[in-house]
N, C-alpha and C positions, 0 to 999 in steps of 0.2 A: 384737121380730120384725116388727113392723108396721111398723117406720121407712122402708119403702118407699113407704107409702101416700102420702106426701109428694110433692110435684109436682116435687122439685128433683132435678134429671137425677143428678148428680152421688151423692147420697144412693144413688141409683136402682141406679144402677151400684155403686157400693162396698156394694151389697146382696149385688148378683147376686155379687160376686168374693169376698165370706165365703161364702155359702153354696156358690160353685164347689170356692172352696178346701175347704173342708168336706167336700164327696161326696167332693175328692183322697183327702184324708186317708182318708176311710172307705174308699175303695179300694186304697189300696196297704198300709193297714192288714190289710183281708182279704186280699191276694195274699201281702204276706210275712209272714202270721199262722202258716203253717206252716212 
């Protein structure tokens, strides 16, 4: 989970876009949970 702490942009970014992807998930997860 720390592989951001690394200075390479790129690393950087394909951090942020799993963990965005991630909240997606958890979100459409709980809307069509019911």
């Amino acid at each position: 989970m720390a592989i951001w702490v690394s200075s390479s942009p790129i690393s950087f970014h394909l951090d942020l876009f799993l963990l965005f992807h991630q909240l997606l998930n958890n979100f459409f997860f709980l809307i069509f949970d019911c």
